[in-house]
PAZAPA-4460 file (N, C-alpha, C; in steps of 0.05 Angstrom, whole numbers, plus 32768, in hexadecimal, padded with zeros to 4 digits):
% residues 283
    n_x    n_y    n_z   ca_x   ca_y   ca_z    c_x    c_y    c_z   seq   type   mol
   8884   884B   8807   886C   884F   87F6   886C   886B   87EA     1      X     A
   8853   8877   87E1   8858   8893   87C8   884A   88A9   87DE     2      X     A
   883C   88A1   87FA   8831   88BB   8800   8814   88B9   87F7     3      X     A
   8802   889F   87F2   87E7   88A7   87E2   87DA   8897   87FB     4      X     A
   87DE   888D   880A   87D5   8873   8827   87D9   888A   8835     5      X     A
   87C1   889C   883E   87BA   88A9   884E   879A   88A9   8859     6      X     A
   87A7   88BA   8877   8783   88BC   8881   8773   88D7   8870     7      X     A
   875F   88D7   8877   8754   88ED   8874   874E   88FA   888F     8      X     A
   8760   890F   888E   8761   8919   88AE   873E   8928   88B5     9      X     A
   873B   892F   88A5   8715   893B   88AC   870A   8935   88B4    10      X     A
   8703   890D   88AA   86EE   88FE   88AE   86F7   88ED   88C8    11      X     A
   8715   88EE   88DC   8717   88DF   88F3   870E   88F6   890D    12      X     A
   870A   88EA   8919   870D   88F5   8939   8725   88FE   8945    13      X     A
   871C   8912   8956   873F   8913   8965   8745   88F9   896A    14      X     A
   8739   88E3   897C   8746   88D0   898D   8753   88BC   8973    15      X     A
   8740   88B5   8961   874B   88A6   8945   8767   88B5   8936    16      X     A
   8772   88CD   8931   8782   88DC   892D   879E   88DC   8938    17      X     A
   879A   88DA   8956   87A7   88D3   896F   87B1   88BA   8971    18      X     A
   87A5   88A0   8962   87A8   8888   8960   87BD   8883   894E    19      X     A
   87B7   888D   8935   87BF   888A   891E   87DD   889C   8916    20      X     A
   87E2   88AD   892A   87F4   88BD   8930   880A   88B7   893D    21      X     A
   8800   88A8   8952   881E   888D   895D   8820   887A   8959    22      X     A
   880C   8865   8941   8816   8861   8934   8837   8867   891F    23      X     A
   882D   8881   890B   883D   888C   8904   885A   8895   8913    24      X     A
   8858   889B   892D   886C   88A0   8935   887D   8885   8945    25      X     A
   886F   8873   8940   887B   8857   8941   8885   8854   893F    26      X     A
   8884   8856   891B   8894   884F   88FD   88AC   8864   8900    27      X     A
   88A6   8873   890B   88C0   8887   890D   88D6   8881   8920    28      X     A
   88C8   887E   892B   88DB   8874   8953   88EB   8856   8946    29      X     A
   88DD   8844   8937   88ED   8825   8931   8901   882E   891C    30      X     A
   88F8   884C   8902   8908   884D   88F2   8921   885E   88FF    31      X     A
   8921   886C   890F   8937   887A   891F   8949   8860   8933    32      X     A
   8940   884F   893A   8949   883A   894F   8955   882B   8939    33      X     A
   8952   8821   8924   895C   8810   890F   8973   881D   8904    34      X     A
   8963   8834   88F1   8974   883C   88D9   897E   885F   88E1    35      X     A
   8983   886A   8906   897B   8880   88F3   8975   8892   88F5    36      X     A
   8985   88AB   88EA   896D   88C3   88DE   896E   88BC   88B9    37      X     A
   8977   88AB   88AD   8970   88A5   8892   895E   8899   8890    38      X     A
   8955   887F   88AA   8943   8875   88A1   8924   8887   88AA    39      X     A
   8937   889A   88C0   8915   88AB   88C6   890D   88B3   88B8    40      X     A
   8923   88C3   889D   8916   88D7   8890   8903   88C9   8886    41      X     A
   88FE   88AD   8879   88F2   88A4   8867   88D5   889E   8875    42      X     A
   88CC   88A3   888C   88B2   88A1   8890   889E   88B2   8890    43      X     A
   8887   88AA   8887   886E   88AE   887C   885A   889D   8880    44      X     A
   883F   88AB   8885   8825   88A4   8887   8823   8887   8881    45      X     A
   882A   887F   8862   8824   8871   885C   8823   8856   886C    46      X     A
   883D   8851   887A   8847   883E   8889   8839   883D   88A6    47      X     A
   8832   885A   88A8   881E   8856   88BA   880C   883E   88BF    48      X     A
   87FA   8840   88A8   87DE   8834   88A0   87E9   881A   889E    49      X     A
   87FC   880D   8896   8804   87EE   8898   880B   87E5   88B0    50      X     A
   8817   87FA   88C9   881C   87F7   88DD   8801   87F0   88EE    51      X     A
   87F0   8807   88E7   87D8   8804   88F8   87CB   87E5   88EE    52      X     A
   87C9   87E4   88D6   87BC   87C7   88C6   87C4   87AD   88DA    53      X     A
   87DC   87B5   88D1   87E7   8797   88DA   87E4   878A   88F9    54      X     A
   87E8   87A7   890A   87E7   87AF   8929   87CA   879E   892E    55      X     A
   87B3   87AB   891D   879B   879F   8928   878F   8787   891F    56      X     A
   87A1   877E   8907   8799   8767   8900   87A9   874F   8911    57      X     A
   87C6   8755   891B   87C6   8744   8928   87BA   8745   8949    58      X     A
   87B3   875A   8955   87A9   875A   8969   87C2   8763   897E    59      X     A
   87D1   876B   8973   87EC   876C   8982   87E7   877C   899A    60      X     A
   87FD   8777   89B5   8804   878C   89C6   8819   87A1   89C3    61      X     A
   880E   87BE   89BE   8820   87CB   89BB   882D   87DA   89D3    62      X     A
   8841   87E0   89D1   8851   87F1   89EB   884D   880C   89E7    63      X     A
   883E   881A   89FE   8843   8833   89EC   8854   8847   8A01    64      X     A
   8860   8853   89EF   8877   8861   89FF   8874   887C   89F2    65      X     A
   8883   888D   8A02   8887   88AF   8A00   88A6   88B9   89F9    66      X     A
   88A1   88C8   89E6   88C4   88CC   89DD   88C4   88DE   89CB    67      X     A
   88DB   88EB   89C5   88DD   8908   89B9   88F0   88FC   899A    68      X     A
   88E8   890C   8988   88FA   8906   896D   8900   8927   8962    69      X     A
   890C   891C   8947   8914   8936   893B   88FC   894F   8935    70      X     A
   88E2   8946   892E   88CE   8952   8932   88BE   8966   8944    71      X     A
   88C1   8950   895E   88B8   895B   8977   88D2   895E   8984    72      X     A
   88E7   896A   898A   88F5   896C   89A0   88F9   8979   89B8    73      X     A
   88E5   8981   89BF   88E4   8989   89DB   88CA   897F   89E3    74      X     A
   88B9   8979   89D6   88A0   8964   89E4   88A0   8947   89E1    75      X     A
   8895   893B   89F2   889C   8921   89EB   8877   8912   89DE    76      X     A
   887D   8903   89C9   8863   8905   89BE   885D   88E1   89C6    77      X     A
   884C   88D4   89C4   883F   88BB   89CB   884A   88A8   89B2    78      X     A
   8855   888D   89B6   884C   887C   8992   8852   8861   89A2    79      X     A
   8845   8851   8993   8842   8836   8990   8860   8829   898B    80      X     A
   8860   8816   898C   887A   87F9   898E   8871   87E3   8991    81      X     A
   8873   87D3   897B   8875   87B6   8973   887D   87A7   8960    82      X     A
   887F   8793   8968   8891   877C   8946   8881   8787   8933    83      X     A
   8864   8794   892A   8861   8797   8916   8861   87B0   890D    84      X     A
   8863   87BE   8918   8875   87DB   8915   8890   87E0   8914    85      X     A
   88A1   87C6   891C   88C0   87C5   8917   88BB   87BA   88F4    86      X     A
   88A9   87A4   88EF   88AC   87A1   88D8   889E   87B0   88C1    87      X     A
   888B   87C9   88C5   888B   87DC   88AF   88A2   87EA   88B0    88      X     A
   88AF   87F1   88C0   88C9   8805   88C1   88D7   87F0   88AE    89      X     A
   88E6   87D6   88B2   88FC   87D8   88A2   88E9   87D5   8883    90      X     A
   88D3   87CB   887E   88C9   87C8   8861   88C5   87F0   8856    91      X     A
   88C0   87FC   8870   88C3   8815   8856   88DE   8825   885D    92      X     A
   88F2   8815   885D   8911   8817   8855   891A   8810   8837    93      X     A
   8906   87F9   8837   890E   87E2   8821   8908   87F2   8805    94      X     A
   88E6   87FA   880D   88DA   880F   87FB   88E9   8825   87FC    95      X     A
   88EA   8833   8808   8900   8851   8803   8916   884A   87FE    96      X     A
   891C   883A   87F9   8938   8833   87EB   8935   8831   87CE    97      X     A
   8920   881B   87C5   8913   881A   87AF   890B   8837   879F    98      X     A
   88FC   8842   87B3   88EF   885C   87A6   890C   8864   879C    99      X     A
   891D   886F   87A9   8939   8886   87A7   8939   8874   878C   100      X     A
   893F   8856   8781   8950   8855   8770   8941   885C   875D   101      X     A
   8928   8854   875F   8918   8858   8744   8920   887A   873C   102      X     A
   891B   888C   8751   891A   88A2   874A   8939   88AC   873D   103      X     A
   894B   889D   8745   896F   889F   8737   8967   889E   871E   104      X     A
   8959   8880   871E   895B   8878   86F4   894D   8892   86EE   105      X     A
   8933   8892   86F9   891E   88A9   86DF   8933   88C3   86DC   106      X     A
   893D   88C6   86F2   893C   88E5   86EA   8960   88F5   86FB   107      X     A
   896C   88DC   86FA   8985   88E0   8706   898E   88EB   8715   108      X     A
   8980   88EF   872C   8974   8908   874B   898F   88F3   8757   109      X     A
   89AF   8908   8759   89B7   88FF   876D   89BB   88F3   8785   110      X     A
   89A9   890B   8792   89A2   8907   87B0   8992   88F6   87B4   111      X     A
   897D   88E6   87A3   896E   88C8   87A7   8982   88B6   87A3   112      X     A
   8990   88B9   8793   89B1   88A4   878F   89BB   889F   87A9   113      X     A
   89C5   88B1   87C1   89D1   88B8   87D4   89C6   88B3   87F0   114      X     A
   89AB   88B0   87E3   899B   88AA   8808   899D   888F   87FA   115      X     A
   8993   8882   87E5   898A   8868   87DF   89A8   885B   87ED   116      X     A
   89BE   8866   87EC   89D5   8854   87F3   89D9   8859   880D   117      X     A
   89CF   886D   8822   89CE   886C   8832   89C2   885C   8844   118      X     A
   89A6   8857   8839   898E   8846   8847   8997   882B   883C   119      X     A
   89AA   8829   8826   89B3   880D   8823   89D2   87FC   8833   120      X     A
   89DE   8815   8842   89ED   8811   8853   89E4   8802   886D   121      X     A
   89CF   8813   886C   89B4   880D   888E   89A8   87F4   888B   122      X     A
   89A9   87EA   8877   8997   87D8   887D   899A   87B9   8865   123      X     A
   89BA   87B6   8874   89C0   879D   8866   89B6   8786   8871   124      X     A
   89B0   878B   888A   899E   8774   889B   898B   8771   8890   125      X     A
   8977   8779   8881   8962   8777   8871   895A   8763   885A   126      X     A
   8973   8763   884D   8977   874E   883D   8978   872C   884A   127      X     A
   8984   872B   8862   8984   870B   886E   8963   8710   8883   128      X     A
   895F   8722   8888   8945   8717   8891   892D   8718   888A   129      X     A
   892F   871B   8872   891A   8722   885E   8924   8718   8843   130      X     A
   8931   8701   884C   893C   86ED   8829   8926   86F2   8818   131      X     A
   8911   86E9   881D   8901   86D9   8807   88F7   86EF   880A   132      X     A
   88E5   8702   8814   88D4   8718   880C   88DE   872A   8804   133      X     A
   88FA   8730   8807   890A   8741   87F8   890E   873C   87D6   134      X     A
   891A   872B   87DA   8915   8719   87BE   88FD   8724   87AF   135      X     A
   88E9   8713   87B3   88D6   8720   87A8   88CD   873A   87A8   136      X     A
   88D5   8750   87B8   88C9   8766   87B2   88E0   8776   8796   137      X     A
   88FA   8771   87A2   8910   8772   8787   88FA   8766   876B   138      X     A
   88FE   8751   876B   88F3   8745   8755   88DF   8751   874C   139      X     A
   88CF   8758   8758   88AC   876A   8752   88BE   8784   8741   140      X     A
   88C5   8798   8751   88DA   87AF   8749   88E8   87AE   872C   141      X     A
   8900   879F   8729   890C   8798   8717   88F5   8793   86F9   142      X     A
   88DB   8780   8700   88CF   8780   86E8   88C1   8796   86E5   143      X     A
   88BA   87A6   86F7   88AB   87C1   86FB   88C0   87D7   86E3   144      X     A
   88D9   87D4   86ED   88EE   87E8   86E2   88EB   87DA   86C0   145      X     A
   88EE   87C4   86B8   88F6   87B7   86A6   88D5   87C4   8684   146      X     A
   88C0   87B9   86A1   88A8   87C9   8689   88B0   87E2   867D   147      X     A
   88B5   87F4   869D   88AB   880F   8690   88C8   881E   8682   148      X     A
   88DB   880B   8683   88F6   8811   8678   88EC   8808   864E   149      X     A
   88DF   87F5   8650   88CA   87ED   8636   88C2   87F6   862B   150      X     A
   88B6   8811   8642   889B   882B   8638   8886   8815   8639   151      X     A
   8878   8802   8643   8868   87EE   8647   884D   8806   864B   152      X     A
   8838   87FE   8641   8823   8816   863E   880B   8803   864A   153      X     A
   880E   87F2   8654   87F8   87DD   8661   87F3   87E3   867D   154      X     A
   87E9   87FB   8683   87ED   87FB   86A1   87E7   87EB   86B8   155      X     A
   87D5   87D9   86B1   87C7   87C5   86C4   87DF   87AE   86C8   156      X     A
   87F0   87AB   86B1   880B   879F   86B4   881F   87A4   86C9   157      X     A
   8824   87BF   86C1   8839   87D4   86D0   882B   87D7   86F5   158      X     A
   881E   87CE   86F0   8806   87E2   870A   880A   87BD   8723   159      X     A
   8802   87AB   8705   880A   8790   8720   882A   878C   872F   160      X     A
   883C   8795   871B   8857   8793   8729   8857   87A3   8743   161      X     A
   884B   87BB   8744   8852   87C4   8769   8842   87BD   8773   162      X     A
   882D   87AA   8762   8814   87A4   877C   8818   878F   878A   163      X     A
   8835   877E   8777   884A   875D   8780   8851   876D   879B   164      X     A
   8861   8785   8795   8876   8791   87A4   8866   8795   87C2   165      X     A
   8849   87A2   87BF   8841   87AD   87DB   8839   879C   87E8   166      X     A
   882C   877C   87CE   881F   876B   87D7   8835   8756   87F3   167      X     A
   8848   8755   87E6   8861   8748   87F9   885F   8760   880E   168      X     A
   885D   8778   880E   8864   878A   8826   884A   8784   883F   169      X     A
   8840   8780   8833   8822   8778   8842   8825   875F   8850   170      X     A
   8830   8744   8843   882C   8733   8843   883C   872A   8862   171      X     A
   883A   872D   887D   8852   8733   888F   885B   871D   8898   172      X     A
   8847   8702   88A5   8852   86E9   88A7   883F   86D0   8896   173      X     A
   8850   86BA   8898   8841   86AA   888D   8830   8694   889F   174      X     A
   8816   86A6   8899   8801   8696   88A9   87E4   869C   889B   175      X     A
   87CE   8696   88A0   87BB   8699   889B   87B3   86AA   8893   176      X     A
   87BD   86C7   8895   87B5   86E2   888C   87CD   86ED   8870   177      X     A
   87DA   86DB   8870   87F3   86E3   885C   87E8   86E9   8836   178      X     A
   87CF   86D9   882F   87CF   86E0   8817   87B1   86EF   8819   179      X     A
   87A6   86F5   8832   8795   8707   882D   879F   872B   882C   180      X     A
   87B5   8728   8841   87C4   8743   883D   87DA   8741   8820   181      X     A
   87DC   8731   881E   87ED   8737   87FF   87D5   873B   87EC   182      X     A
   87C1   8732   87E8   87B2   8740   87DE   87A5   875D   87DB   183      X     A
   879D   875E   87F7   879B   8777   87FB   87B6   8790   87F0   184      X     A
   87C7   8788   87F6   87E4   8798   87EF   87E4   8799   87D3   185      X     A
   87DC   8780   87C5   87E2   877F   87A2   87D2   8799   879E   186      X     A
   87B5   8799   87A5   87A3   87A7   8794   87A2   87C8   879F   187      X     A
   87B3   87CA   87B6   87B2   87E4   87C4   87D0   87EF   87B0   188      X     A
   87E1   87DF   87A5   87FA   87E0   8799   87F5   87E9   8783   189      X     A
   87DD   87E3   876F   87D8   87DF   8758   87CB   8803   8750   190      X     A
   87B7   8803   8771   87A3   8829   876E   87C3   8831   8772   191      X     A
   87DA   882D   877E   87EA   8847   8786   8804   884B   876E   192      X     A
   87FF   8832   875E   880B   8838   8745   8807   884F   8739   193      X     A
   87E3   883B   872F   87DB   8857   871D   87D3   886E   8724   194      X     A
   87D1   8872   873C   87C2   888D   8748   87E8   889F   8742   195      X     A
   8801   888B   8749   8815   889D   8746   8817   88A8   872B   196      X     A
   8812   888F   870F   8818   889A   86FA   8809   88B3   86F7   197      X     A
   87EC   88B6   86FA   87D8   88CB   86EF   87E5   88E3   86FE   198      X     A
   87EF   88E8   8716   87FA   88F0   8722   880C   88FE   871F   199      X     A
   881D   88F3   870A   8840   88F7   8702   883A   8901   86ED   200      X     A
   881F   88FB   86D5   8820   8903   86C0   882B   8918   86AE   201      X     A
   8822   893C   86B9   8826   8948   86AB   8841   8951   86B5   202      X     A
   884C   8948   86CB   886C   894F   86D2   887D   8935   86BA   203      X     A
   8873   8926   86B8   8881   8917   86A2   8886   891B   8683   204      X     A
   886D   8928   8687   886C   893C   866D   887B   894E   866A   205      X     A
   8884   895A   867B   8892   8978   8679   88B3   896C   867D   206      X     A
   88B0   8958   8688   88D7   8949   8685   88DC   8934   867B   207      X     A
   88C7   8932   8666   88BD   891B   864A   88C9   8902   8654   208      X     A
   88C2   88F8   8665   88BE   88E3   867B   88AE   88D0   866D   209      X     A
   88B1   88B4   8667   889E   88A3   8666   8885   889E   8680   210      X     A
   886D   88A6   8671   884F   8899   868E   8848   8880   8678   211      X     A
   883E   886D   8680   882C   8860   866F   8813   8867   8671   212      X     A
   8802   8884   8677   87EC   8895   8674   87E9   889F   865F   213      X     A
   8800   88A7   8659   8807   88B9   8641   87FD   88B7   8627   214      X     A
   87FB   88A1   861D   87EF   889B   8607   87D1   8896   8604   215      X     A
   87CC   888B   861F   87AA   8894   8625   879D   88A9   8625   216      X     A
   87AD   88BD   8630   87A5   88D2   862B   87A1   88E1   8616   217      X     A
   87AE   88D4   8606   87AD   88E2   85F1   8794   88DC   85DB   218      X     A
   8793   88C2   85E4   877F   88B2   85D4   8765   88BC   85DF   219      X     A
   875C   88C6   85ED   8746   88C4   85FF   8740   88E4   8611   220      X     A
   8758   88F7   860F   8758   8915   861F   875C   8911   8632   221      X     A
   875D   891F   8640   8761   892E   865C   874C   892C   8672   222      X     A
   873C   8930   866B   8722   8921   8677   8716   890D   867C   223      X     A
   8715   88F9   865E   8715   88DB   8661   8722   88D1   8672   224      X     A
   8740   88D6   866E   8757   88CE   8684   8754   88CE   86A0   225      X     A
   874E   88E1   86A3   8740   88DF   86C3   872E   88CD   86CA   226      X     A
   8719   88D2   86B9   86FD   88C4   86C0   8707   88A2   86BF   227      X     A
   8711   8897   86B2   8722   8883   86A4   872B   8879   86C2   228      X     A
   873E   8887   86C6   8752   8886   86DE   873B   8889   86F3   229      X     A
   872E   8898   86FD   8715   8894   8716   870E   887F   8716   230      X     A
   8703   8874   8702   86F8   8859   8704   8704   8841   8706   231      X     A
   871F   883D   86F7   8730   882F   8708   873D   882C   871D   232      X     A
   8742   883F   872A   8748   8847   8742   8728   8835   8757   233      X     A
   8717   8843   874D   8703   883C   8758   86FB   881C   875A   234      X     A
   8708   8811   874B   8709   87F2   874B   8725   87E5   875E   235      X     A
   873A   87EC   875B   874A   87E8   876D   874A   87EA   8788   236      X     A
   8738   8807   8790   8733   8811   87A4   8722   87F7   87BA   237      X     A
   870D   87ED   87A0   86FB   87D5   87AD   8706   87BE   87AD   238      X     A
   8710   87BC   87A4   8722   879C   87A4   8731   87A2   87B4   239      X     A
   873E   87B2   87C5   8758   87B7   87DB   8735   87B0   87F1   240      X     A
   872A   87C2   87F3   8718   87C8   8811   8708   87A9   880D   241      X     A
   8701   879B   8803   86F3   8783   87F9   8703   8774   880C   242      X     A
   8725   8772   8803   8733   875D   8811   8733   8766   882A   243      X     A
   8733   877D   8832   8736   878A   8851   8727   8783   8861   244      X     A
   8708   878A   8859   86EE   8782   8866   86EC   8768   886B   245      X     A
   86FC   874F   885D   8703   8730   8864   870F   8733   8880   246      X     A
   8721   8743   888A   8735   8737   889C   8728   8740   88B9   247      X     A
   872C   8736   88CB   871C   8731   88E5   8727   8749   88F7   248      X     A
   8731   8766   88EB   872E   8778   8903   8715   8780   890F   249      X     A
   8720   878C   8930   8713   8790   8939   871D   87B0   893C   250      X     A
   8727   87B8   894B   873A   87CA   8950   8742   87DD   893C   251      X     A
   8741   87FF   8937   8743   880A   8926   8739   880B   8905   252      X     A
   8720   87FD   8905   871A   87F7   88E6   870F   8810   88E9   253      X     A
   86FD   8820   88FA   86FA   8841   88ED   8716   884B   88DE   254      X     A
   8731   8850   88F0   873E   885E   88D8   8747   884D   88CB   255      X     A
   8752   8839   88CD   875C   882F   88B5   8741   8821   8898   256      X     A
   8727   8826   889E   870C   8830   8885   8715   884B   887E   257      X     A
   8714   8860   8893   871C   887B   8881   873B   8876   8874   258      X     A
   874D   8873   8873   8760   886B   885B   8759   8859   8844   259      X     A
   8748   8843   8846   8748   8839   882F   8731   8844   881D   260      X     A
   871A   8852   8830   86FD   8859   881A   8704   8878   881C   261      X     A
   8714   8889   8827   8719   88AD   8823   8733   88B3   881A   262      X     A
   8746   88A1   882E   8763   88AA   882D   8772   88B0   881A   263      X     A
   876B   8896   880B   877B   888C   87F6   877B   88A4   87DC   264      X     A
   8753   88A9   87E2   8752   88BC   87C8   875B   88D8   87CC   265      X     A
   876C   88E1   87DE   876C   8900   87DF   8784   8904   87CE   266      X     A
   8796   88F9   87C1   87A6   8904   87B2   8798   8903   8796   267      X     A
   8787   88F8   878A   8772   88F5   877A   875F   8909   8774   268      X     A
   8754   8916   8785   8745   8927   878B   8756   893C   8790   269      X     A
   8766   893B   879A   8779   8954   8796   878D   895F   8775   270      X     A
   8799   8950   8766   879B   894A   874C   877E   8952   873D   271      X     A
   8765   894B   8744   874F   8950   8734   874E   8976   873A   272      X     A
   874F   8978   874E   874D   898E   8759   8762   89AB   874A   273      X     A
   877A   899F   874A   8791   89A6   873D   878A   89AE   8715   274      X     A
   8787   8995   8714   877D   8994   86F3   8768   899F   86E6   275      X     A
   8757   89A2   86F4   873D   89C1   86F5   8740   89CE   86F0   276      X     A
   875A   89D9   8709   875D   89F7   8707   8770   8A01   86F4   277      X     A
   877F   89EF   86ED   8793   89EE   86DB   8787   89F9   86B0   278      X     A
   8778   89E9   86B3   875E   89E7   869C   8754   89FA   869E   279      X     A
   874A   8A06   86B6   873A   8A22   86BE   874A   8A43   86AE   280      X     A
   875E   8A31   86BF   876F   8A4C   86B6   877D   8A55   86A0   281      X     A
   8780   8A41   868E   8786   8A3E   8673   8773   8A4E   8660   282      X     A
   8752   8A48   866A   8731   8A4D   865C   8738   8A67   865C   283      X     A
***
């Protein structure tokens, strides 16, 4: 994922923090046991929050065990273990693989070239056990690449292709909960699009980078654009927590509410924050 599927560390408790933290170090422990220190590098928060999702939506038993990584090595820190924490690890393989290439095409970054073939060494098993959802997340990708290779300026367009992509990442087995979490995933896919483009904007500007923002902005300022972007965001935001509030947890809906109604927005609010002072200092 981009790094925007976070908590808001202020608004949890120690004990909720603590929760959500071995989690995280889960995703680390399955991506080190699988793939790894390539596939460790690739973990992040994000995977967290799908770990915990999925963990309490299916009600799972987790194992929890004590163990030291590259991080901690001389303490041994607490994390979680289960099938649905083995299966965020290999899906954000699949994604950091994805990410590296995209970032090859835009902008011809070697070293994303070089892990992408590394993590594609790691994880040829991925492909036969994940036929069909692989498939489709390729497929989502490919038309994703194909718009903005177009300069496609429709972002609500551009914005559904990773929301296919997260929506399958979501989507874990096929049962009763399968198209309410692909849902959820489309429309959480769709805010982390655009929250990346608005995001990427003025660095795209400066390495005359295609955004499909770009021309909005122009039409409308610097200001509009935001406000513009808040409010869509703000709609996405509710259509992700809408489908959430459907599903029958019990277990961790405090933090996993603070990621979808705080988390989400702190790179948002931080960018707003950024662009102020930026404006400020120009005045």
């Amino acid at each position: 994922m981009y790094g925007y599927v976070v908590v808001n560390q202020d608004e949890l408790r120690g004990r909720e923090w603590k929760e959500y933290r071995r989690y995280y170090c889960g995703v680390c422990h399955a991506l080190f046991a699988d793939y790894r220190l390539a596939g460790q590098y690739s973990v992040n928060y994000d995977c967290a929050f799908l770990a915990l999702l999925l963990s309490s939506l299916y009600d799972l038993d987790s194992q929890r065990r004590m163990g030291r990584c590259a991080a901690h090595p001389f303490c041994k820190q607490p994390y979680e273990q289960n099938p649905a924490i083995s299966y965020v690890a290999d899906m954000n393989v699949l994604l950091a693989y994805l990410k590296c290439m995209d970032d090859w095409r835009d902008e011809k970054k070697a070293l994303r070239y070089f892990y992408a073939r590394v993590l594609g060494a790691r994880s040829k098993r991925l492909k036969e056990t994940y036929r069909v959802k692989g498939k489709r997340i390729f497929l989502a990708m490919r038309s994703l690449v194909r718009l903005e290779g177009e300069k496609e300026e429709d972002i609500d367009r551009l914005a559904a292709c990773f929301g296919r992509v997260l929506g399958e990442v979501f989507a874990w087995k096929k049962d009763e909960w399968e198209e309410e979490l692909r849902q959820m995933g489309f429309h959480l896919g769709k805010f982390i699009y655009l929250l990346d483009a608005y995001d990427d904007l003025a660095l795209d500007r400066k390495k005359h980078r295609f955004n499909p923002l770009e021309k909005l902005a122009q039409t409308i300022g610097e200001d509009g654009l935001r406000d513009w972007v808040g409010q869509v965001l703000e709609l996405m935001a509710a259509d992700c927590a809408r489908v959430f509030e459907r599903l029958p947890i019990v277990e961790n809906t405090d933090i996993l509410r603070n990621v979808l109604y705080s988390g989400i927005w702190t790179a948002f609010r931080k960018g707003k924050g950024r662009r102020e002072s930026e404006v400020s200092g120009k005045s």
